[in-house]
Backbone as a printed PyTorch tensor [residue, N CA C, xyz], in Angstrom:
tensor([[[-21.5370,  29.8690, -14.8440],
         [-20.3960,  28.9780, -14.8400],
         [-19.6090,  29.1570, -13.5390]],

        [[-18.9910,  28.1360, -13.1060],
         [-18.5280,  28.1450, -11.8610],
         [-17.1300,  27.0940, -12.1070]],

        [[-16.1420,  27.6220, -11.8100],
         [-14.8160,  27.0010, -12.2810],
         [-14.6560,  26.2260, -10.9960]],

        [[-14.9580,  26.3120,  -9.6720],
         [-14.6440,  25.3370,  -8.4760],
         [-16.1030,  25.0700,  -8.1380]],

        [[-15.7790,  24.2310,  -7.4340],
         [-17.1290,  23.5950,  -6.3780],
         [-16.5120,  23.3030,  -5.2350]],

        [[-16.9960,  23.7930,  -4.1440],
         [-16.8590,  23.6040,  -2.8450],
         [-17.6850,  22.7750,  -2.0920]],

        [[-17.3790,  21.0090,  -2.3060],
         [-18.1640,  20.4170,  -1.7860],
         [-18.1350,  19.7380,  -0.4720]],

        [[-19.0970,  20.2200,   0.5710],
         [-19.1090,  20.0060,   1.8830],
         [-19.7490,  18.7770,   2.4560]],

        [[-18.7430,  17.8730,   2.8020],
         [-19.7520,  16.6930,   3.2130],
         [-19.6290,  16.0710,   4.4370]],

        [[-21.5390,  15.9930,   4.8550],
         [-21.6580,  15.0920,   6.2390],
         [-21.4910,  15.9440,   7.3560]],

        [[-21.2770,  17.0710,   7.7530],
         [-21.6470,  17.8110,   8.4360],
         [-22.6880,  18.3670,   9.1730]],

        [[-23.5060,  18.2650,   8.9800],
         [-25.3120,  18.1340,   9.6410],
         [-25.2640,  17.2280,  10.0680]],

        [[-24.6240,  16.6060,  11.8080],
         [-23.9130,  15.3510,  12.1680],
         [-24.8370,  15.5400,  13.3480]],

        [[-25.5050,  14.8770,  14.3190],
         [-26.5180,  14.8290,  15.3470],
         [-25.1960,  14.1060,  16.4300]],

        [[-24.0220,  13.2660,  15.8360],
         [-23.3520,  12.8810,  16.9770],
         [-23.5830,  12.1690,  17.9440]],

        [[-24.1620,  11.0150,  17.5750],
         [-24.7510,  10.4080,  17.8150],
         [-24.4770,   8.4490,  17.6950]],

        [[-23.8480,   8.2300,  17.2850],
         [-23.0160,   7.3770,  16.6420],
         [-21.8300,   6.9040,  17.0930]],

        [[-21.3700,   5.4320,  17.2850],
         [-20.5510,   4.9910,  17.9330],
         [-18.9940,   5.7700,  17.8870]],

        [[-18.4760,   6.3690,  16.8670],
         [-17.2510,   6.5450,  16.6500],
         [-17.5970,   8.6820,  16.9920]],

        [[-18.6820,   9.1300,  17.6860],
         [-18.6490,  10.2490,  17.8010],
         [-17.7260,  11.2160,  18.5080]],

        [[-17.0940,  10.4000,  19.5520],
         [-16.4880,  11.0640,  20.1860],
         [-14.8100,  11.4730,  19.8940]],

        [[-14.2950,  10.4220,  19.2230],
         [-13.2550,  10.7790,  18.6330],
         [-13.3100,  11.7020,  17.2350]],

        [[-14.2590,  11.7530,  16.6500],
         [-14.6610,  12.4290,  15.5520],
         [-14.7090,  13.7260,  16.0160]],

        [[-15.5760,  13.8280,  17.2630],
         [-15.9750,  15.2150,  17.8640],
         [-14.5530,  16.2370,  17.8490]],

        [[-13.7960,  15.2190,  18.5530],
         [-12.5400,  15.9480,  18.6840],
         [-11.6460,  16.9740,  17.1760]],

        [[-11.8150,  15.9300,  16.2770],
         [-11.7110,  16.5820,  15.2820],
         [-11.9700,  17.4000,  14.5170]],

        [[-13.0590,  17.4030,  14.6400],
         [-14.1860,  18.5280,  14.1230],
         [-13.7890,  19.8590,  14.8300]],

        [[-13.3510,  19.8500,  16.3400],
         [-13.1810,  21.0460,  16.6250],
         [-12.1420,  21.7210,  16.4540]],

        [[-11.4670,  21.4910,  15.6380],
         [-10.5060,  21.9050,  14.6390],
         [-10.3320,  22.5480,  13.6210]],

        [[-11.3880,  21.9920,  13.1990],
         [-11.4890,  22.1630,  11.6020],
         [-12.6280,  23.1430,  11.4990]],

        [[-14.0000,  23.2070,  12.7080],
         [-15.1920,  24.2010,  12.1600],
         [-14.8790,  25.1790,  11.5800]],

        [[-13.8510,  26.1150,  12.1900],
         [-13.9380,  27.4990,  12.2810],
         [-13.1200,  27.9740,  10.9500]],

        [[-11.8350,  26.9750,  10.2130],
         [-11.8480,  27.0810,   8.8130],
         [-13.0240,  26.9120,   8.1300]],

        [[-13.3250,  25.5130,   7.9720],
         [-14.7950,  25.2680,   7.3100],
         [-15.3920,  26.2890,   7.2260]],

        [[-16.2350,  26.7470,   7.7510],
         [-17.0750,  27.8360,   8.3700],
         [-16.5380,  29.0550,   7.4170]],

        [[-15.6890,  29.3940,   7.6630],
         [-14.6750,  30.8120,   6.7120],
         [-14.2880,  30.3440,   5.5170]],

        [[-14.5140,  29.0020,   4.7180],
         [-14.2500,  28.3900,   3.7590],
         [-15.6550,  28.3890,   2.9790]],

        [[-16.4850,  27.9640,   4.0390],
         [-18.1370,  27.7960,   3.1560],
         [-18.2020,  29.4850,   2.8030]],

        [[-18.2410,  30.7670,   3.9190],
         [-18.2360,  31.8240,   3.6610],
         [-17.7930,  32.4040,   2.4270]],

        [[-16.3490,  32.1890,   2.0540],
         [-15.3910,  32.5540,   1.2020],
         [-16.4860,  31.8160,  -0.2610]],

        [[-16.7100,  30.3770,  -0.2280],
         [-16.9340,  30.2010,  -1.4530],
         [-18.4530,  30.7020,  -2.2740]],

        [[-19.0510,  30.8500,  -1.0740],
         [-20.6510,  31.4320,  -0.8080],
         [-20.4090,  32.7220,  -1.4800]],

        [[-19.5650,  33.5130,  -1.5710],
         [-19.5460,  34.9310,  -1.9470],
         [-18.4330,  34.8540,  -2.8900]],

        [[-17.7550,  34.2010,  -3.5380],
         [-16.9120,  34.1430,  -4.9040],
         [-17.7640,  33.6260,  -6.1260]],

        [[-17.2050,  34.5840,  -6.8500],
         [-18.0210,  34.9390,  -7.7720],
         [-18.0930,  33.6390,  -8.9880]],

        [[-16.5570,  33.1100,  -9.3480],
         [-16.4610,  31.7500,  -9.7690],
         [-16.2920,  30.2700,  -9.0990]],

        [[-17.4050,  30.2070,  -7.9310],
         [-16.7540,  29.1440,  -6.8220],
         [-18.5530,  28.7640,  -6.7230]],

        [[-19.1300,  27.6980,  -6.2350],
         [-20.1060,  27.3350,  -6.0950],
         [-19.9730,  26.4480,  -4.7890]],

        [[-20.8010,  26.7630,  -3.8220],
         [-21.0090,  26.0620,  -2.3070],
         [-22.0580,  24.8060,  -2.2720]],

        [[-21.2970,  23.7890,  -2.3330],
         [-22.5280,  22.5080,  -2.2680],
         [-22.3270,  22.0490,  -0.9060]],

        [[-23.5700,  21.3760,  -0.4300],
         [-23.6080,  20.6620,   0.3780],
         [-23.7280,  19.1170,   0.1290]],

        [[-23.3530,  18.3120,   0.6950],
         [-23.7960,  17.2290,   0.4910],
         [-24.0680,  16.4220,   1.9240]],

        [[-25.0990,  15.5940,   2.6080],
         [-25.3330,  14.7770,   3.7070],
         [-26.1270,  13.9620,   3.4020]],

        [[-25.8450,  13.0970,   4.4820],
         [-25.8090,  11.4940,   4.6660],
         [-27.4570,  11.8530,   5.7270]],

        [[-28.4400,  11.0020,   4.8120],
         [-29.5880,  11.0160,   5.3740],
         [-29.8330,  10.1600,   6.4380]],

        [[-28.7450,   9.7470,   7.0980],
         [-28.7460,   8.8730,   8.2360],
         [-30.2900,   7.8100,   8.3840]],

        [[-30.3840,   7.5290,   7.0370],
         [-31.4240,   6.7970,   6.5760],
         [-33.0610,   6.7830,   6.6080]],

        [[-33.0290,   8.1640,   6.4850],
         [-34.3820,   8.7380,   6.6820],
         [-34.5740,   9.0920,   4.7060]],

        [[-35.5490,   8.7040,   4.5620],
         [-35.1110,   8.5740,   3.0740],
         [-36.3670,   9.8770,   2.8510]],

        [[-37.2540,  10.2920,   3.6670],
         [-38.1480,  11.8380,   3.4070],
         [-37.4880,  12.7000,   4.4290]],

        [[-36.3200,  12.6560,   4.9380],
         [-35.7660,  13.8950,   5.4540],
         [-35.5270,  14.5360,   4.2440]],

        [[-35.5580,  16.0540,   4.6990],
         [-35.5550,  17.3760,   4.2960],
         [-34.1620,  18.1400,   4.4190]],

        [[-33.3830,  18.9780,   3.8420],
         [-32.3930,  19.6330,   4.5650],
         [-32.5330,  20.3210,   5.8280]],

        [[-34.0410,  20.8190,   5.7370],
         [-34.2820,  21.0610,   7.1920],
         [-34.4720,  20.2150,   8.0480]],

        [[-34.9120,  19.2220,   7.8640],
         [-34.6020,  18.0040,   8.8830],
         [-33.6760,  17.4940,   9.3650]],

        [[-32.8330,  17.6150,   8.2270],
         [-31.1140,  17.2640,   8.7930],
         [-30.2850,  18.6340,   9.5860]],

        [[-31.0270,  19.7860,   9.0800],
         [-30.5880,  20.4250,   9.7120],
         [-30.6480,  20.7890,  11.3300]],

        [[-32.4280,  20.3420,  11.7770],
         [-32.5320,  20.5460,  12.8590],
         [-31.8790,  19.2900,  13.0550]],

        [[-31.8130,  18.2680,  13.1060],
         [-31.5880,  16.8220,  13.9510],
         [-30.2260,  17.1620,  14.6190]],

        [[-29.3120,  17.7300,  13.7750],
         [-27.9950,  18.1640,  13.9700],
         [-27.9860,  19.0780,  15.0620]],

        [[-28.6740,  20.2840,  14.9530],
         [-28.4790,  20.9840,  15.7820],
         [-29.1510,  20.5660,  17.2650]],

        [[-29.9060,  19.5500,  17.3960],
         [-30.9220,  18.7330,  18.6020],
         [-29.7150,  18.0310,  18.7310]],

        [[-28.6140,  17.8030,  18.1680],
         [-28.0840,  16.7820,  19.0790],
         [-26.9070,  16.9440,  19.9540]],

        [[-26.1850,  16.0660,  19.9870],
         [-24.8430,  16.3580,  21.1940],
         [-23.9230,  17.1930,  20.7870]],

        [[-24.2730,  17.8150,  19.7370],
         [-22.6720,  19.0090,  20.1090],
         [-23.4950,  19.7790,  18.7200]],

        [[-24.0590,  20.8040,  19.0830],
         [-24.6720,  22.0050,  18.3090],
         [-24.1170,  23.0180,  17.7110]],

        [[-22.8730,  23.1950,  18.5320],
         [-21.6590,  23.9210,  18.6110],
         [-21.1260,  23.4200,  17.8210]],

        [[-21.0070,  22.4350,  17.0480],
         [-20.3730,  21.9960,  15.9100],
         [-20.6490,  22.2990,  14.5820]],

        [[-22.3700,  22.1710,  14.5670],
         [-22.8430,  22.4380,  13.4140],
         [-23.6210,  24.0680,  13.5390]],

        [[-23.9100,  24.6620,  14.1110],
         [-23.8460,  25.7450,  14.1500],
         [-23.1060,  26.7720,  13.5880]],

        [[-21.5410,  26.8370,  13.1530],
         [-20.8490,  27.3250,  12.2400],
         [-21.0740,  27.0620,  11.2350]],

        [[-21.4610,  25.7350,  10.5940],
         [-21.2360,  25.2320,   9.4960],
         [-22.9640,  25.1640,   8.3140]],

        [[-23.7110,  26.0100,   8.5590],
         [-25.1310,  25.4970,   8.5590],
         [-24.5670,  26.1750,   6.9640]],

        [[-25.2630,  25.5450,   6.2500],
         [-25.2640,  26.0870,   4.8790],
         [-26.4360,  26.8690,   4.9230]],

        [[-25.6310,  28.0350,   3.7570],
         [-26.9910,  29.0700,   3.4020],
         [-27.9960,  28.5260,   2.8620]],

        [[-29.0880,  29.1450,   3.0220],
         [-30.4420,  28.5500,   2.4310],
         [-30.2840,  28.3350,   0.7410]],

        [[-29.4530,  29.1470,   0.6860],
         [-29.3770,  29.2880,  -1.1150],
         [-28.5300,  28.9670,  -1.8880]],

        [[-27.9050,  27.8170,  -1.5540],
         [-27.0170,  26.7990,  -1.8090],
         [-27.1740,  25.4260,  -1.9940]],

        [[-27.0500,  24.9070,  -2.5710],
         [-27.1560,  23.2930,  -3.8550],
         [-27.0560,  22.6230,  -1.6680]],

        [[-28.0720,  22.0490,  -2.1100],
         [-28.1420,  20.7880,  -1.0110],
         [-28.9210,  19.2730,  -1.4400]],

        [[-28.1890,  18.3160,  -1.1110],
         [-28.1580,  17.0940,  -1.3670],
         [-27.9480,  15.6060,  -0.7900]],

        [[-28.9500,  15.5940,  -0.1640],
         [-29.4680,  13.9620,   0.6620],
         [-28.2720,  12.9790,   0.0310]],

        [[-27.3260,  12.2040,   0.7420],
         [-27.0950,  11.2410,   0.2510],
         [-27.2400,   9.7570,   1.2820]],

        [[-26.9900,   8.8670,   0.7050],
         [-27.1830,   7.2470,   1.5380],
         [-25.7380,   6.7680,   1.7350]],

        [[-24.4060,   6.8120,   0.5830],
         [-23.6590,   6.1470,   1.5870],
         [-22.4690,   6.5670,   1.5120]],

        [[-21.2340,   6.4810,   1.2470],
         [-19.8560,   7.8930,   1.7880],
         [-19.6110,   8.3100,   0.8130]],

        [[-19.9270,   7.8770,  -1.1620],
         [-19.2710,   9.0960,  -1.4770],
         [-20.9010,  10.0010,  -2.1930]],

        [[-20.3110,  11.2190,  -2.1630],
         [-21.4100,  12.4780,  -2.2690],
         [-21.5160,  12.3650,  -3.6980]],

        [[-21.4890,  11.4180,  -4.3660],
         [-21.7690,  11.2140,  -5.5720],
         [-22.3230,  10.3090,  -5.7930]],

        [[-22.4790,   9.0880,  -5.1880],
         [-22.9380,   7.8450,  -5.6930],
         [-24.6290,   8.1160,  -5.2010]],

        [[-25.7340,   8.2580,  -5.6980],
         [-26.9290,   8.2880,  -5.7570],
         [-27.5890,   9.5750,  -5.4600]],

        [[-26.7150,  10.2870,  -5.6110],
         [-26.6790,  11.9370,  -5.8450],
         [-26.7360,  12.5380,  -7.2280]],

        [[-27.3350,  13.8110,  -7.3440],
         [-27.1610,  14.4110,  -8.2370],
         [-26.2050,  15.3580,  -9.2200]],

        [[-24.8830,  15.3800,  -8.0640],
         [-23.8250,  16.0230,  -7.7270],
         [-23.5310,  16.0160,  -9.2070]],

        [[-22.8780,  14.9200,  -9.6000],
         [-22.2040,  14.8320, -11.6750],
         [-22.8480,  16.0380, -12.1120]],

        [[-24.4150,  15.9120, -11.7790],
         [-24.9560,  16.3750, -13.1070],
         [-25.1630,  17.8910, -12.8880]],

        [[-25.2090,  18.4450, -11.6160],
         [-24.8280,  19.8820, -11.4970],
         [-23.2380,  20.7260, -11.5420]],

        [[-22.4660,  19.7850, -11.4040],
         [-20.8210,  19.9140, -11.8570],
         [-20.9390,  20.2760, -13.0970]],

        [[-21.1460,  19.4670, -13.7680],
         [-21.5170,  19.6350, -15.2620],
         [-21.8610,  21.0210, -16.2590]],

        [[-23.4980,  20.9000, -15.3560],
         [-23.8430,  21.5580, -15.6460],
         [-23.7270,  23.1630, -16.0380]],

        [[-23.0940,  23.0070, -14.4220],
         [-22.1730,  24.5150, -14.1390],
         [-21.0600,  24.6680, -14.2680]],

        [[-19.8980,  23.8350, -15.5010],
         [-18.9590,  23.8920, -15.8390],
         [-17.9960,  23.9980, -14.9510]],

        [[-17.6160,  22.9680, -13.8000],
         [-17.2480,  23.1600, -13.0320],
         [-15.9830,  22.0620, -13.3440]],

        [[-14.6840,  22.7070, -13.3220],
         [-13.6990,  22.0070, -13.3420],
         [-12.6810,  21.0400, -11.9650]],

        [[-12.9000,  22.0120, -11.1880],
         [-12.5070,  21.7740,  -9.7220],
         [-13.5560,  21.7070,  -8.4070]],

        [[-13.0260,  20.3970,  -7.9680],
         [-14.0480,  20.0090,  -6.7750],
         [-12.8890,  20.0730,  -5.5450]],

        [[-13.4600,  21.0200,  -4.8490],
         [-12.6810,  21.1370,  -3.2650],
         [-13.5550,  19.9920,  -2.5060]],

        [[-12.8840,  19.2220,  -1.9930],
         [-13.4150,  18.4370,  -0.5690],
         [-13.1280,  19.1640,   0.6790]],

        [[-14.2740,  19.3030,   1.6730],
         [-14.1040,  19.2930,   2.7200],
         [-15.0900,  18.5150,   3.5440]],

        [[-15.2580,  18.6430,   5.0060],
         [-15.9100,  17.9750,   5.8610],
         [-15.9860,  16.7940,   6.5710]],

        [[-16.7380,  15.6540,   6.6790],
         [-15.9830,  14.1830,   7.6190],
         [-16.4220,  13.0160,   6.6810]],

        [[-16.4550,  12.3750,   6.3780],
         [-15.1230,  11.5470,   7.8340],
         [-13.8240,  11.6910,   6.5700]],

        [[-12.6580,  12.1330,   6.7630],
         [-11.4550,  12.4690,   5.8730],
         [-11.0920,  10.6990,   5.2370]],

        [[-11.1420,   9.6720,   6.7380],
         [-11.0160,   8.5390,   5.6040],
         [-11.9930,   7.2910,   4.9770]],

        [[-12.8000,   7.7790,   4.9560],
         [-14.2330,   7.4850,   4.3870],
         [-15.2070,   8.3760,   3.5440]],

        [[-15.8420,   9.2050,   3.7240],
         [-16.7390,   9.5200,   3.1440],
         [-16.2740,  10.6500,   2.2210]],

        [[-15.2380,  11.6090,   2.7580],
         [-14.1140,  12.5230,   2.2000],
         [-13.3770,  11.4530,   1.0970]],

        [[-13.0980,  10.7350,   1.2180],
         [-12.0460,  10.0520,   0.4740],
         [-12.7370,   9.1260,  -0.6500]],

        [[-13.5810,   8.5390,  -0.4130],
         [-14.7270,   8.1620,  -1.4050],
         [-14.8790,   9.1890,  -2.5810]],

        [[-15.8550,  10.3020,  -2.1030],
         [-15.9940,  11.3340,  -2.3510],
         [-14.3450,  11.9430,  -3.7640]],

        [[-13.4710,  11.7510,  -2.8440],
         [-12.7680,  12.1270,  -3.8930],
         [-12.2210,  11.1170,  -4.8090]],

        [[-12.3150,   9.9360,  -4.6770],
         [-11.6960,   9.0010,  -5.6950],
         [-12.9450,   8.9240,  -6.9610]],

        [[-14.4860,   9.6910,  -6.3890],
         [-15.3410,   9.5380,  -7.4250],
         [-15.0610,  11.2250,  -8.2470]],

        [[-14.8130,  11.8590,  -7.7990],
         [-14.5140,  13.1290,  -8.6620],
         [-13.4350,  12.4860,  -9.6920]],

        [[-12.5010,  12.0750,  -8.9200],
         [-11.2870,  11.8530,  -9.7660],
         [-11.5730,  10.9260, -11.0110]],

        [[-12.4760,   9.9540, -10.9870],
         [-12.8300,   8.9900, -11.5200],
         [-13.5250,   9.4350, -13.2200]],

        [[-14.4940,  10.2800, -12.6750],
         [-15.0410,  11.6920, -13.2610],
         [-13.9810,  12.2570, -14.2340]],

        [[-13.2310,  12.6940, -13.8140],
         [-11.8060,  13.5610, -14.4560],
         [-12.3420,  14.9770, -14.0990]],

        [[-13.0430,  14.8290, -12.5760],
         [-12.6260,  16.7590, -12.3310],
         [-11.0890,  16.5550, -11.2150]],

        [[-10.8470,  18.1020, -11.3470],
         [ -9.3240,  18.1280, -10.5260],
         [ -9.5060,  18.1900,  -9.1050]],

        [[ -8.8710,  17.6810,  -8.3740],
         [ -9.7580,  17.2390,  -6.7940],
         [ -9.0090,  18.3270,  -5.8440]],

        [[ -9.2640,  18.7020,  -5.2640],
         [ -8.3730,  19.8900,  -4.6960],
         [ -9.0160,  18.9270,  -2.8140]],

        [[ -8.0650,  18.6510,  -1.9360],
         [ -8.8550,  18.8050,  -0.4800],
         [ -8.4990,  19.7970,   0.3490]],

        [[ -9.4860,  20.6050,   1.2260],
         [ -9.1120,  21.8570,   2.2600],
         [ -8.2750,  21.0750,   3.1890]],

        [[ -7.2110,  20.3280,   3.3390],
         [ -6.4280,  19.7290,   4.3010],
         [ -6.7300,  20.7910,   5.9710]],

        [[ -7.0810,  21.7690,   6.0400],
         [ -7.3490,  22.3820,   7.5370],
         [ -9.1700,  21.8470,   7.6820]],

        [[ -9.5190,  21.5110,   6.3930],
         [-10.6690,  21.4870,   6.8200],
         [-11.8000,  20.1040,   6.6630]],

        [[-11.1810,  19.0320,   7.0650],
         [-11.0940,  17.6520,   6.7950],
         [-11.2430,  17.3030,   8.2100]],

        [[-11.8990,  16.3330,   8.9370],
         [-12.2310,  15.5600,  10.1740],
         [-12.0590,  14.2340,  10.0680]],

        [[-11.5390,  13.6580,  11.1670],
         [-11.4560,  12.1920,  11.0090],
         [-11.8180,  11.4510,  12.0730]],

        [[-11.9970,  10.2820,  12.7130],
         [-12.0880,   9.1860,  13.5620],
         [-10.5190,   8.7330,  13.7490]],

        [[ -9.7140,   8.3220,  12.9040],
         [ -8.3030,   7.6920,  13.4730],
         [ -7.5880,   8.3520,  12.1560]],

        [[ -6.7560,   9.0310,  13.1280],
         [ -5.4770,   9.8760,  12.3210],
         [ -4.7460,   9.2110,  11.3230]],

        [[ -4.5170,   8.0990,  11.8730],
         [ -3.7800,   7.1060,  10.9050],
         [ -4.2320,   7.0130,   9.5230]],

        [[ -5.3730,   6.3270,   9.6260],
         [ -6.3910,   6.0160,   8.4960],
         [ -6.3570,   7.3120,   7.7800]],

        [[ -6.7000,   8.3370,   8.6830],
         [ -6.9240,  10.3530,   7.8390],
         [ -5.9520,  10.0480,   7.1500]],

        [[ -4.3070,  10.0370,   7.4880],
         [ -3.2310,  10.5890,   7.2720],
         [ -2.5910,   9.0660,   6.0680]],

        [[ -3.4930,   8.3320,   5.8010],
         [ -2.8300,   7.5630,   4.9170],
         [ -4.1490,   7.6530,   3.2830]],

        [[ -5.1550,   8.5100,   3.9380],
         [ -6.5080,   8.2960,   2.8350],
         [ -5.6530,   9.9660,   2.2210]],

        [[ -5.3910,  11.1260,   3.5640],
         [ -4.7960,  12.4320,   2.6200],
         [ -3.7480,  11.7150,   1.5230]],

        [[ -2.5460,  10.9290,   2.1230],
         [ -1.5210,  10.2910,   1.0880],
         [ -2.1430,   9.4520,  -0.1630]],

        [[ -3.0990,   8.7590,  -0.0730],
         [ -4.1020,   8.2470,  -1.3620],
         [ -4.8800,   9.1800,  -2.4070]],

        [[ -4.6460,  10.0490,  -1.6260],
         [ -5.7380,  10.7920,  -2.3130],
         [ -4.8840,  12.0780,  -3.1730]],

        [[ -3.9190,  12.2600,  -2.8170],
         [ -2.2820,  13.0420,  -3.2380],
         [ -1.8210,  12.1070,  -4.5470]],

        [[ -1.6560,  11.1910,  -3.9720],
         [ -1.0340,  10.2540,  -4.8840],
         [ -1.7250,   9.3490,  -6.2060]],

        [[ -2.6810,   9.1790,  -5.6490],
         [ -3.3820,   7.7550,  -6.6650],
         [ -4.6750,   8.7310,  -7.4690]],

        [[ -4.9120,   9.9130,  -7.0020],
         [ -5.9540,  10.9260,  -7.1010],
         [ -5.7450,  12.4320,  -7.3310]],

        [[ -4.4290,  12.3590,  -7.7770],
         [ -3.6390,  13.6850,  -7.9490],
         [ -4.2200,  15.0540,  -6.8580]],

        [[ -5.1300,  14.6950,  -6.0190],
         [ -5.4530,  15.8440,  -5.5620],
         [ -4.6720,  16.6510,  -5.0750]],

        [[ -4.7750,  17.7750,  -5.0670],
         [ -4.1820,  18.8560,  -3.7720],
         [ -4.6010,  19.0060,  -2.6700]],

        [[ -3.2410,  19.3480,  -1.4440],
         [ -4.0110,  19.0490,  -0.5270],
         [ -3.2970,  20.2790,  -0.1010]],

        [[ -4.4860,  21.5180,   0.3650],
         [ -4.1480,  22.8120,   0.5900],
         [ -4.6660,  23.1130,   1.8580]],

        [[ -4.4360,  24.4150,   2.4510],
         [ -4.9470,  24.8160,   3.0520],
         [ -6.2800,  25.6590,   2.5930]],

        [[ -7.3490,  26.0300,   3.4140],
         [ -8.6940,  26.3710,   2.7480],
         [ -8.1990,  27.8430,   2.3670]],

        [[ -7.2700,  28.6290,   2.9200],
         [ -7.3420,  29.5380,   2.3260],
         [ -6.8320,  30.0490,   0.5340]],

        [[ -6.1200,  28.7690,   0.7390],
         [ -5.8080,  28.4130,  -0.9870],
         [ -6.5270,  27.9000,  -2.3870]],

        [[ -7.9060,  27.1650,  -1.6770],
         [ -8.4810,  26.6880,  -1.9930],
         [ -9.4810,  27.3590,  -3.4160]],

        [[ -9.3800,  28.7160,  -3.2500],
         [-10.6600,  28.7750,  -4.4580],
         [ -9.3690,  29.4230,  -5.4620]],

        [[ -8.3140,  29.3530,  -5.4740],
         [ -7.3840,  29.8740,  -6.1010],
         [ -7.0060,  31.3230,  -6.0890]]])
């Protein structure tokens, strides 16, 4: 049983993609929580480390495939902190939230998992998706607010206020995060 889930999404990013460079920026912000956040939940004893990524439409990529593509691409240094352990729930998805054609529900579930931490990109898209489908669900949405990336601040800073408000989540810092 696992009372949180620490779910990480879209991070195995090759960077590659029209909106990369403002994204990039963000990201370098946020790795080095992330990173000490995946750590932290990787080794708590009631906390479970998921991954979740966007198969950038390779529908027989592998986690290792996504993993190398990421690290082959323009900023390695990004995903290099963030590589999930080998021995951690990983999960291909197709489009922003880490639930919709995923298996995600049914291992929440499974593992009695009451609380879903969000972290990772894009904060107002695929993060924010992501959490309006937990919420939807009726798990309690917690987001790592240090550890969230975005493309336009604006959009971040009005999807964190949606997601507070219309989605009761919390929006903490990661070190608050597994309680």
């Amino acid at each position: 049983m696992s009372a949180v889930a620490v779910v990480v999404v879209d991070m195995l990013n090759p960077y590659d993609h029209e909106d990369a460079e403002a994204l990039q920026k963000s990201v370098e912000q946020i790795v080095e929580p992330l990173a000490e956040l995946m750590r932290r939940a990787h080794r708590h004893r009631d906390a479970r480390l998921i991954v979740v990524n966007d198969n950038h439409g390779d529908f027989a990529a592998t986690a290792e495939d996504l993993r190398r593509r990421a690290l082959e691409g323009r900023r390695p240094d990004l995903v290099e902190p963030v590589l999930p352990p080998t021995d951690c729930a990983f999960m291909p998805k197709v489009r922003h939230s880490a639930f919709f054609g995923t298996p995600l529900e049914y291992l929440l579930r499974r593992e009695e998992v009451e609380t879903v931490v969000l972290a990772g990109q894009v904060t107002e898209q695929c993060v924010l998706y992501s959490a309006l489908d937990a919420y939807v669900r009726d798990f309690s949405v917690r987001v790592a607010s240090d550890c969230v990336a975005h493309i336009h601040p604006d959009l971040a800073d009005a999807s964190l206020r949606m997601m507070e408000r219309n989605m009761r989540a919390e929006l903490l810092p990661a070190e608050r995060c597994l309680g």
